[in-house]
C-alpha positions in Angstrom: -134.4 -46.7 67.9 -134.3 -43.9 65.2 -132.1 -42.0 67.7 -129.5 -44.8 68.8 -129.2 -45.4 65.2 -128.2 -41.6 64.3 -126.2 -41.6 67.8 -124.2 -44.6 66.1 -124.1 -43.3 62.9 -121.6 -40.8 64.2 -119.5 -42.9 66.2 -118.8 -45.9 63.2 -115.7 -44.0 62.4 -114.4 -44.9 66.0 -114.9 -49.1 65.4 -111.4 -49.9 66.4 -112.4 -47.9 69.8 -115.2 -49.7 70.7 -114.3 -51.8 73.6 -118.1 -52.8 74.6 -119.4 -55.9 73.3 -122.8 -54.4 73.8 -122.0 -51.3 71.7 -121.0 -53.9 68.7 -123.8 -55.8 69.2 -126.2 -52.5 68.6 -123.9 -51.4 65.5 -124.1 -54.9 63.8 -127.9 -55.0 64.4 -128.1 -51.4 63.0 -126.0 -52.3 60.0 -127.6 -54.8 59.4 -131.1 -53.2 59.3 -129.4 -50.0 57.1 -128.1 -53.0 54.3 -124.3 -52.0 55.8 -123.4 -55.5 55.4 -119.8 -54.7 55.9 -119.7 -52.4 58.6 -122.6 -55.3 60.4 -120.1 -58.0 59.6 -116.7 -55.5 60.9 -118.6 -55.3 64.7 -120.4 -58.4 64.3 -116.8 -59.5 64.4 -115.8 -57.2 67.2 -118.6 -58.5 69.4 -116.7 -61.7 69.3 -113.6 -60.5 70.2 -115.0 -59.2 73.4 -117.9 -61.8 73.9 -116.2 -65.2 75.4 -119.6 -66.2 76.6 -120.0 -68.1 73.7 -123.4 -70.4 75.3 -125.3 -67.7 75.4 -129.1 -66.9 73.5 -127.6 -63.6 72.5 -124.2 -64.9 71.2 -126.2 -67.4 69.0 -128.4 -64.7 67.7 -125.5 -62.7 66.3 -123.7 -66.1 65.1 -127.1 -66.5 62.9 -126.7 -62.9 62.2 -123.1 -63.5 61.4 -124.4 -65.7 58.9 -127.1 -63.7 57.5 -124.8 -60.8 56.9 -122.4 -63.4 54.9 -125.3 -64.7 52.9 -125.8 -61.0 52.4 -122.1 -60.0 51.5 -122.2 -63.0 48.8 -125.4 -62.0 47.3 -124.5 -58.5 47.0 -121.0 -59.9 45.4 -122.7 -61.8 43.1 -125.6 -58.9 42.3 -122.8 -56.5 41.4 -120.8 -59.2 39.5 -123.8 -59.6 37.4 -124.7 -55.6 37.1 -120.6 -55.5 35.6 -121.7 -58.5 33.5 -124.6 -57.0 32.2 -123.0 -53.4 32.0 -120.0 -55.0 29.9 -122.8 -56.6 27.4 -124.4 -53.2 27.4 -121.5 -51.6 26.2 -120.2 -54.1 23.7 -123.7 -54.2 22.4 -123.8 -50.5 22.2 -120.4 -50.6 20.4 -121.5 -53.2 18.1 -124.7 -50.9 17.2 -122.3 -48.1 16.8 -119.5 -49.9 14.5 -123.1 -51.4 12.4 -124.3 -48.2 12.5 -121.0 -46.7 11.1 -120.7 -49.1 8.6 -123.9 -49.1 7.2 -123.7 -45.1 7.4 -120.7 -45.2 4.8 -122.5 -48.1 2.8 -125.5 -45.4 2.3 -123.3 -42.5 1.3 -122.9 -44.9 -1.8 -126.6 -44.5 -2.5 -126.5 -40.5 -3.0 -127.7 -38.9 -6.0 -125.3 -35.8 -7.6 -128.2 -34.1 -8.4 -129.9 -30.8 -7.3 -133.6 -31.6 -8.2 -135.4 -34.6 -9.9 -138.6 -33.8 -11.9 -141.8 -36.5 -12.9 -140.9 -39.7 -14.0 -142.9 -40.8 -17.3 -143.7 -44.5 -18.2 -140.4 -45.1 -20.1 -138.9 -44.8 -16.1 -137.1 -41.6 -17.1 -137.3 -38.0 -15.8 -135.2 -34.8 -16.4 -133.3 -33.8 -13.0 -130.9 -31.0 -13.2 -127.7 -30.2 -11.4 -125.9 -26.7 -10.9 -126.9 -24.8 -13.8 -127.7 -27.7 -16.3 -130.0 -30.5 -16.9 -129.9 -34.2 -17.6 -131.7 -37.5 -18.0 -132.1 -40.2 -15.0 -133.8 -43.3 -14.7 -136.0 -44.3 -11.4 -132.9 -46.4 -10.5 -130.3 -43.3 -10.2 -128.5 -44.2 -13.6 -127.5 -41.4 -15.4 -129.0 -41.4 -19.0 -127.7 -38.4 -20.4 -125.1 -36.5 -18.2 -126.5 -32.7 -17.0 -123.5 -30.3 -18.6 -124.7 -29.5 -21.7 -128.2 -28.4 -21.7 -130.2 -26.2 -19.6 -134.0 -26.8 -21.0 -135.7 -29.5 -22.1 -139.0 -30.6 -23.2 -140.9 -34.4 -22.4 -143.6 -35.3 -24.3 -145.4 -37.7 -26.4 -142.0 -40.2 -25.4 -139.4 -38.2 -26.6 -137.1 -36.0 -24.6 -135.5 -33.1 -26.2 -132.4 -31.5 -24.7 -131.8 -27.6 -25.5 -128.8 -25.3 -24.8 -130.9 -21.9 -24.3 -134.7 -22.1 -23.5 -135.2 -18.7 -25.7 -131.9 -19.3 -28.6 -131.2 -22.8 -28.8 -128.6 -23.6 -31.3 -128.1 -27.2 -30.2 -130.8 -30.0 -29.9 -130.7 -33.5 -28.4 -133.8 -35.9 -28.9 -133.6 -39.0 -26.5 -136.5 -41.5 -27.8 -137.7 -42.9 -24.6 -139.1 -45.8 -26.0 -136.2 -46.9 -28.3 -134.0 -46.0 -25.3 -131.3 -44.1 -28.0 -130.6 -40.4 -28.3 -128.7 -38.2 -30.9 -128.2 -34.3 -31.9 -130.1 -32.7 -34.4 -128.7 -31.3 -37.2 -127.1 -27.7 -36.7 -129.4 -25.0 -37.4 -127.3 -23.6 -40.6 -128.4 -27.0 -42.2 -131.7 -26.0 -42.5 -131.2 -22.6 -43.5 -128.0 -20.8 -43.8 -129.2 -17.8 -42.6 -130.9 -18.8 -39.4 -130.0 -17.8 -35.9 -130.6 -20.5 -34.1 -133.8 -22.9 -33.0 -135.7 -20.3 -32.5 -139.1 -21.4 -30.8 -139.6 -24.6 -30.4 -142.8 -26.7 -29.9 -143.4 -29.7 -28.2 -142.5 -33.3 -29.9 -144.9 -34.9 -30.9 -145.9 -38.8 -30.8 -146.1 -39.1 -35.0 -142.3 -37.9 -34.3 -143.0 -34.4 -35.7 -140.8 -31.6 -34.2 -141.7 -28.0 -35.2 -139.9 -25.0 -34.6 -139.7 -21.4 -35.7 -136.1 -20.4 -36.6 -135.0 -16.7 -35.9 -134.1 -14.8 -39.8 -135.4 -18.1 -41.6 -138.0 -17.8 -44.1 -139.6 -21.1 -43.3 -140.9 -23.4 -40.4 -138.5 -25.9 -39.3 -140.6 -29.4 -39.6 -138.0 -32.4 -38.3 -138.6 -36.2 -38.1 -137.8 -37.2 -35.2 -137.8 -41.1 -36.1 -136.7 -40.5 -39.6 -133.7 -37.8 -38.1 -134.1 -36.0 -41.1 -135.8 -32.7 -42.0 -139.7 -33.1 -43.6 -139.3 -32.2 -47.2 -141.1 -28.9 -48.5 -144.3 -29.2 -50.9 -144.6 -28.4 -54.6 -145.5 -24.8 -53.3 -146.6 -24.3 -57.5 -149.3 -27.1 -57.9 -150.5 -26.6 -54.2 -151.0 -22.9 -54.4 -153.4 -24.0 -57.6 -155.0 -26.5 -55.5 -155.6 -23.7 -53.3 -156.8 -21.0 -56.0 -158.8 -24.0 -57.3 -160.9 -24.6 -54.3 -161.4 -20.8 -53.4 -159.4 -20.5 -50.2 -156.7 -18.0 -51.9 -157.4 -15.2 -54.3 -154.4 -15.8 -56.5 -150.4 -15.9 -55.9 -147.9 -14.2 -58.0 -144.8 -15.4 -60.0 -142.5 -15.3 -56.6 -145.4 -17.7 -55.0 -146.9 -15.5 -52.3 -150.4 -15.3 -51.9 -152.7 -12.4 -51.3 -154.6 -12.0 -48.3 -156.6 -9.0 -48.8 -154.4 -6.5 -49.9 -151.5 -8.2 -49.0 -148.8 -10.8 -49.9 -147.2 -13.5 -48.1 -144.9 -16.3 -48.8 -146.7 -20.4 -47.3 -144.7 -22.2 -44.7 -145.0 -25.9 -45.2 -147.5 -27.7 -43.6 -148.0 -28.4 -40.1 -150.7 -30.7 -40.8 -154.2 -30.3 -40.2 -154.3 -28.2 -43.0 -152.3 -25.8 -41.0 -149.3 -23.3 -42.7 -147.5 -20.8 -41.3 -147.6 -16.9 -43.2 -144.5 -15.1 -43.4 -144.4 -11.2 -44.7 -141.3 -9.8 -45.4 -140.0 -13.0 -45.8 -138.3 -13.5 -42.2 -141.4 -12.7 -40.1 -144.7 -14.7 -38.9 -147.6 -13.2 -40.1 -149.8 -16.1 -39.1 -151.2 -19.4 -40.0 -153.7 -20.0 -42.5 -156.2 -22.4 -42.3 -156.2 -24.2 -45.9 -159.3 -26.3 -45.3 -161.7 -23.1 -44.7 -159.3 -20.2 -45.3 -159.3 -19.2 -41.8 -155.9 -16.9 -40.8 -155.0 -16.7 -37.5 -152.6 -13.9 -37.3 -149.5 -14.0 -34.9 -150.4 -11.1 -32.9 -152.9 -13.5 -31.1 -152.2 -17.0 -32.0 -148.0 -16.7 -32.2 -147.4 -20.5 -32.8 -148.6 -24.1 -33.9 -147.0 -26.9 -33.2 -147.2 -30.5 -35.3 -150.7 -31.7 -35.9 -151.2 -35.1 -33.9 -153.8 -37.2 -32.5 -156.5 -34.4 -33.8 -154.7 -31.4 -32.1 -152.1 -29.0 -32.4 -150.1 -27.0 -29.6 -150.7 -23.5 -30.0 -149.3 -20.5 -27.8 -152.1 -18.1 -27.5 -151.4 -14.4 -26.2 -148.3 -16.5 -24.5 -150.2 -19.2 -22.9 -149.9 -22.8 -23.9 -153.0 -24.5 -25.4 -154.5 -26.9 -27.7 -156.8 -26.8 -30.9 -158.3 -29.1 -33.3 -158.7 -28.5 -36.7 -162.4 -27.3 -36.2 -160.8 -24.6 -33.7 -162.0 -25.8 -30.6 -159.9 -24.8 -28.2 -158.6 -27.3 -24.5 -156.6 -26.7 -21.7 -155.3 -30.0 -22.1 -153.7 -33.0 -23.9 -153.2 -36.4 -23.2 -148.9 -36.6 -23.0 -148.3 -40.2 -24.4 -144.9 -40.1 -22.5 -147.5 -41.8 -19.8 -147.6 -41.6 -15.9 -145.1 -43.6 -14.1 -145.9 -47.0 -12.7 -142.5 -47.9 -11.0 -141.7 -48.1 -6.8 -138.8 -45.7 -7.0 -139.2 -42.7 -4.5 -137.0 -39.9 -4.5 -136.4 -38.8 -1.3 -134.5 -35.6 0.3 -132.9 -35.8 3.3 -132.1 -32.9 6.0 -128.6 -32.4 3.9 -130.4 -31.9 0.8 -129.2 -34.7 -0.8 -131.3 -37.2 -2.9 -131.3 -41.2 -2.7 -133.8 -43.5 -4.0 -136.3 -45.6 -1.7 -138.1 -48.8 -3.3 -140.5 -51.4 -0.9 -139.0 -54.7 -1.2 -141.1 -57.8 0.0 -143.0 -55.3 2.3 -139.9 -52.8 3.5 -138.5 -50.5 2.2 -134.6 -50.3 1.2 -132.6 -47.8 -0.4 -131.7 -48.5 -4.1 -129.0 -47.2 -6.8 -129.0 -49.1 -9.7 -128.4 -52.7 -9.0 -127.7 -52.4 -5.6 -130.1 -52.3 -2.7 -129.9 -51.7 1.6 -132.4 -52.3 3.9 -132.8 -49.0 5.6 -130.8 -48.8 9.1 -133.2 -50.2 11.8 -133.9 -53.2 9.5 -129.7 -53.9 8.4 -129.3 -53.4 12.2 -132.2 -56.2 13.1 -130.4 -58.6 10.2 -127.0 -58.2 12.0 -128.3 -59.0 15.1 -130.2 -61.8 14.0 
């Protein structure tokens, strides 16, 4: 059988030839049996051309077989028709995905951040992010608090932001007061003292609103109220330095009101609290800080700034690392920031581009969120559409 059927494999091309009803017969049965419905139903036809014995067994066999190969024909019709059908769906679908796709593609562009980096949200729903060479203020929700083209350094604590132009010179300040939600520029430097520099160093805020910083070629500590947006006014520098003599933690002052510290004389900062003043010799440099509860000095070499007394602590830089102390001297690693840890949903997230948007979970998935506006992320806008 295997070789009749190759043997007629080679001789279909010469249908029109065959003048053997036999030799038809054989193809359609073959053609049949390969799934060749229309070469089968071609000689099925030829074998009744040159059949007329039409009252025979074997021409009512191919008559059924006739048949067979029509039910065949139509089935195999209506199989492709439905393969095009489906095929057609396929590709609409497909172009439907693509065109949802597409437009939910340009919807999510709307939903970048312009920023380079995004720093630790506090409780107020605020971090610092920066962008090129400067820094600004963002909430979790990608609104733009204070616009990153002005400052490059910044400090967060205790719930207020403050906004420098130079991390080692700063000549302009901006305090945002997380809590209040308003910001404004501090004073210029010259206000303070004429001859100043700039800023100088300048310590963290702290939550009592106290600012300190250490001007360059000014003769004092800078002491600023935050809430009060106002310098801290100086003490009676006369009565206190008798109060002092008085209680036996200086040896005596002169007429210019510096004090002597062993052999030497220096002019009192004003008070950091704590009991806490800055020493300045030659009156433009730090010497130190003296202790005025217990007379301890803590000279600059080693202990080169305090920052506002708070909460029982100060900020101190020691041999240029940050720290904390308490009035007795104890020293700690670290202080409880009252700016608070963030309790929102935001999540930044960067994509392969490098390019920030914000992700919330909303009623159990997660969207992408800018402000007011919100988009399921694509899978689930797809599933909504086709729904």
């Amino acid at each position: 059988m295997d070789e009749a059927r190759d043997y007629f494999k080679k001789a279909r091309q010469y249908i029109k030839e065959i003048e053997d009803s036999k030799v038809a017969r054989i193809g359609a049965l073959l053609s049949d049996d390969i799934g060749d419905y229309q070469k089968a139903q071609i000689l099925t036809k030829r074998y009744f051309d040159l059949n007329p014995e039409k009252s025979t067994d074997e021409y009512l066999e191919m008559l059924e077989l006739y048949v067979h190969i029509e039910e065949a024909l139509e089935a195999k019709k209506i199989e492709q028709i439905k393969i095009a059908e489906e095929q057609i769906r396929e590709e609409n679908k497909q172009k439907r995905l693509d065109s949802l796709t597409n437009v939910w593609t340009q919807r999510s562009n709307m939903f970048y951040l312009n920023i380079d980096s995004i720093g630790t949200f506090n409780q107020y729903n605020v971090a610092i992010y920066k962008l090129e060479d400067h820094i600004g203020l963002m909430d979790h929700l990608g609104q733009v608090v204070i616009e990153a083209n002005t400052y490059k350094h910044a400090l967060d604590y205790d719930g207020y932001v403050l906004f420098m132009d130079d991390k080692i010179k700063p000549t302009r300040l901006f305090c945002y007061n997380a809590s209040t939600k308003k910001g404004y520029q501090l004073p210029s430097i010259t206000q303070f003292d004429p001859q100043a520099y700039d800023y100088g160093k300048v310590m963290l805020p702290r939550a009592n609103g106290l600012l300190v910083a250490y001007p360059n070629n000014a003769s004092n500590v800078l002491i600023f109220n935050l809430n009060a947006q106002e310098f801290q006014k100086g003490l009676d520098k006369k009565e206190y330095l008798k109060t002092l003599k008085k209680n036996d933690i200086i040896e005596k002052y002169n007429n210019d009101l510096q004090i002597k510290i062993e052999k030497n004389w220096y002019e009192l900062g004003d008070a950091l609290g704590g009991g806490i003043h800055p020493l300045y010799e030659h009156k433009t440099k730090l010497y130190g800080f003296l202790n005025t509860f217990n007379g301890t000095v803590y000279t600059s070499n080693y202990y080169s700034h305090f920052g506002a007394f708070c909460n029982g602590k100060f900020q101190i830089v020691e041999n240029n690392k940050h720290l904390w102390m308490d009035v007795e001297g104890l020293k700690y690693e670290d202080n409880e920031n009252e700016s608070g840890a963030y309790s929102g949903a935001s999540t930044f997230v960067k994509d392969n581009t490098g390019k920030y948007k914000i992700v919330q979970k909303v009623d159990g998935k997660n969207k992408l969120v800018y402000g007011d506006e919100q988009l399921p992320m694509l899978n689930d806008f797809l599933a909504q559409q086709s729904n």
